[in-house]
C-alpha positions in Angstrom: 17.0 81.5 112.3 16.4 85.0 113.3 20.0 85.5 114.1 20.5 85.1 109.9 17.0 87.5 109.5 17.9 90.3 111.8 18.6 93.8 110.8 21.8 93.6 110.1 20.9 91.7 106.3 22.8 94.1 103.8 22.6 93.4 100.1 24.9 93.3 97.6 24.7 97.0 97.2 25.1 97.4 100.9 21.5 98.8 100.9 19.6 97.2 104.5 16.8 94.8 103.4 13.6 96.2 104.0 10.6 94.0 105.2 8.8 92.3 102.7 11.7 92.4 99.7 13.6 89.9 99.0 18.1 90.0 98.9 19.6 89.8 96.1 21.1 86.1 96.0 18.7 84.7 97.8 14.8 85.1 96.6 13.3 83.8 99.6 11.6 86.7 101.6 10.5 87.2 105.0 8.0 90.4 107.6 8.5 90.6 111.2 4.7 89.1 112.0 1.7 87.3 110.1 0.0 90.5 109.7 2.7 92.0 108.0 2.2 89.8 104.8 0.9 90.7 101.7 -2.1 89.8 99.9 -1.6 86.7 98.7 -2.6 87.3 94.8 -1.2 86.0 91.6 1.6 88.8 92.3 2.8 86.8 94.9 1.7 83.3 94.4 4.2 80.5 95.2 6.7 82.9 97.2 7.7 81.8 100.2 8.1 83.9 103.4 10.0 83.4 106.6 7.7 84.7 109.6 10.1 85.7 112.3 7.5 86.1 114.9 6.0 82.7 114.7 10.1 81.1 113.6 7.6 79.6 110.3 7.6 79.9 106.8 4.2 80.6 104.8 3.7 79.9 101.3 0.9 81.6 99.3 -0.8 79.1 97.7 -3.9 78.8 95.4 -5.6 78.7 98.5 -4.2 81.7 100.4 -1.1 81.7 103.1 0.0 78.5 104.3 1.8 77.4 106.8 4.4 75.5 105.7 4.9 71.5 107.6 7.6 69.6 105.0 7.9 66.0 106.0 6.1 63.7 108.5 2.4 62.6 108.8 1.3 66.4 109.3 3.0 67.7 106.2 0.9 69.6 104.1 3.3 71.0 101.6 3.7 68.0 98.5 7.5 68.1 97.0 7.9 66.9 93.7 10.0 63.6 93.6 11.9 63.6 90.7 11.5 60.7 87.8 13.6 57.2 88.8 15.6 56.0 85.9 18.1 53.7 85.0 19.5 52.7 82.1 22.5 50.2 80.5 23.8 48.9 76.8 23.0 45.7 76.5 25.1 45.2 73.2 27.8 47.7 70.8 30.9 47.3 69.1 33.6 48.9 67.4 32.2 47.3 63.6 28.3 48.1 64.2 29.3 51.1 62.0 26.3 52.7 59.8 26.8 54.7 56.6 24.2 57.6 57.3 24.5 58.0 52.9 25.4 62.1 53.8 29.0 61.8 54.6 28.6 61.1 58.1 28.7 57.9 60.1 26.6 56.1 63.5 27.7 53.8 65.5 24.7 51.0 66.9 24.0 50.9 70.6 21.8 48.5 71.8 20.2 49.9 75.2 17.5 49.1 77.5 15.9 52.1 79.7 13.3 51.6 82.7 11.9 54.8 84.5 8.9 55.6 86.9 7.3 58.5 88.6 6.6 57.6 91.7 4.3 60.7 92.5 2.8 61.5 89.0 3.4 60.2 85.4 6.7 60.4 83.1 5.5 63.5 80.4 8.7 62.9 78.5 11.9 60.1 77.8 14.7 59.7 75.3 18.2 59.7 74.4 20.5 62.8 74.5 22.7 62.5 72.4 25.2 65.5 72.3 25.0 66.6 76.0 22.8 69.5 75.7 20.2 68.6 78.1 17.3 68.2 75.2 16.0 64.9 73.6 17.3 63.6 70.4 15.8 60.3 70.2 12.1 59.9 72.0 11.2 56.8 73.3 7.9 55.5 73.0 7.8 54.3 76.3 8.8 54.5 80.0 10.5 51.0 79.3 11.7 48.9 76.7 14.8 47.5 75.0 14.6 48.2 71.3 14.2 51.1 68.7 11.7 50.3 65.7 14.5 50.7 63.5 16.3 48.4 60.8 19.7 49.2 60.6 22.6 48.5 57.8 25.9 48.2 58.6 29.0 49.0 56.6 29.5 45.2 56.2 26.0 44.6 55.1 24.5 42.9 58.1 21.1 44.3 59.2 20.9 45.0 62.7 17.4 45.5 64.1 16.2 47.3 67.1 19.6 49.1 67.8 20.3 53.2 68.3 22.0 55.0 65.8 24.3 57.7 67.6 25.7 59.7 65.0 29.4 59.0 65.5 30.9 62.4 65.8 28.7 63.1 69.2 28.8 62.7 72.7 32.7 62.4 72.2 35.0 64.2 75.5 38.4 64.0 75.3 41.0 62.9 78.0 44.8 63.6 78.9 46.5 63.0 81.5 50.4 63.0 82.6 52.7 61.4 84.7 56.8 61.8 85.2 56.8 59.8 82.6 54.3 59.3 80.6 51.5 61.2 78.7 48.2 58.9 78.2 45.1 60.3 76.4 41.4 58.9 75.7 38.0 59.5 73.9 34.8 58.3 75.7 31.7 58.7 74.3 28.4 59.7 76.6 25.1 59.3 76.4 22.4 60.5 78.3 19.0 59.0 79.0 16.3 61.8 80.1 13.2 61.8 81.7 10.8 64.7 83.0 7.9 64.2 84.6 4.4 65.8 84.2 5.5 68.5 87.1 8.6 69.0 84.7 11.5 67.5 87.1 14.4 66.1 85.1 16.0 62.6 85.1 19.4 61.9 83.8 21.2 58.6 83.7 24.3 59.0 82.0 26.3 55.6 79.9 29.7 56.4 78.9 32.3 53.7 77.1 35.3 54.2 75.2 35.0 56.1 71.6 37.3 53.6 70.1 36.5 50.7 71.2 33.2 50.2 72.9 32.2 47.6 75.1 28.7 46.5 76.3 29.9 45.8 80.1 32.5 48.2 80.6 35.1 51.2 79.2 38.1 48.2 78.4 41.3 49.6 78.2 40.6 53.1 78.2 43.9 55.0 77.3 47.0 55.2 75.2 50.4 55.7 74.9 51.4 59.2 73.8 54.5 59.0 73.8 
């Protein structure tokens, strides 16, 4: 380790790091000995310092400095394990179609979601929609099967318990081309999230062809160009 902390650090300037300060791409920082630490305050709570003397890393903790011991029985340094989720469609189709009555249209995905924390509690859960990494449709809870909704399709037929993804999002395009061929696609994705009460994210994505969705699989997924 000290042949990657010796004097010789530069940063991106070519300035020489000086003791104490951290580089520019990499905010961890690191003093020659124990006694060359700072105080540990709120200035400098939860950085982490490389101790070249003692070849450890301290972390200043509510507590003070602490040596840091990551895995095994004499760890002392708790990482946050990241929510477990999974999550599948149970039921859609191409003709569970819903007229949202303002010009645009949903399509009805049945899903069924399951998620745990296995070192804390699950603060948040639902259904992303659009890909921007933020909830559209909260879930209740950290498993289930069904949405409290009552859904009317184009046809008439009420549909109960299904998800209605408005049908312009979640949509990626696909081309591809051979020596002889150009094929293209539309999949739609969906994204269950989950964060946790230490605020670790979660995210099992379902994706199935645009055009003709399937509850098991994509199907057929591309077609003829040309």
């Amino acid at each position: 380790m000290s042949g990657c902390l010796g004097n010789d650090v530069e940063t991106n300037e070519g300035d020489p790091v000086v003791l104490g300060e951290s580089t520019d791409d990499w905010p961890t920082y690191y003093v020659a000995t124990a006694n060359d630490l700072p105080t540990c305050d709120s200035t400098t709570l939860g950085r982490l310092y490389y101790v070249e003397a003692d070849t450890n890393f301290q972390a200043c903790m509510s507590t003070g400095w602490q040596v840091v011991q990551l895995g095994g029985s004499g760890g002392n340094i708790v990482i946050n394990q990241p929510p477990i989720i999974e999550a599948n469609l149970w039921f859609t189709d191409d003709d569970l179609v819903q007229d949202d009555g303002d010009g645009t249209y949903s399509i009805l995905m049945g899903l069924h979601w399951n998620s745990t924390d296995t070192d804390g509690t699950i603060s948040q859960i639902g259904i992303d929609y659009d890909g921007d990494l933020s909830i559209d449709i909260p879930l209740s809870t950290n498993t289930g099967a069904y949405s409290g909704e009552d859904n009317t399709i184009q046809q008439g037929g009420v549909y109960s318990g299904f998800f209605a993804i408005p049908f312009e999002s979640g949509l990626t395009f696909h081309r591809g081309q051979t020596s002889t061929t150009c094929k293209w696609s539309m999949t739609r994705t969906i994204t269950v999230m989950a964060v946790d009460d230490d605020g670790a994210t979660s995210l099992e994505y379902i994706t199935r062809n645009a055009f003709d969705p399937r509850t098991d699989s994509m199907g057929m997924l591309y077609y003829n160009a040309y």
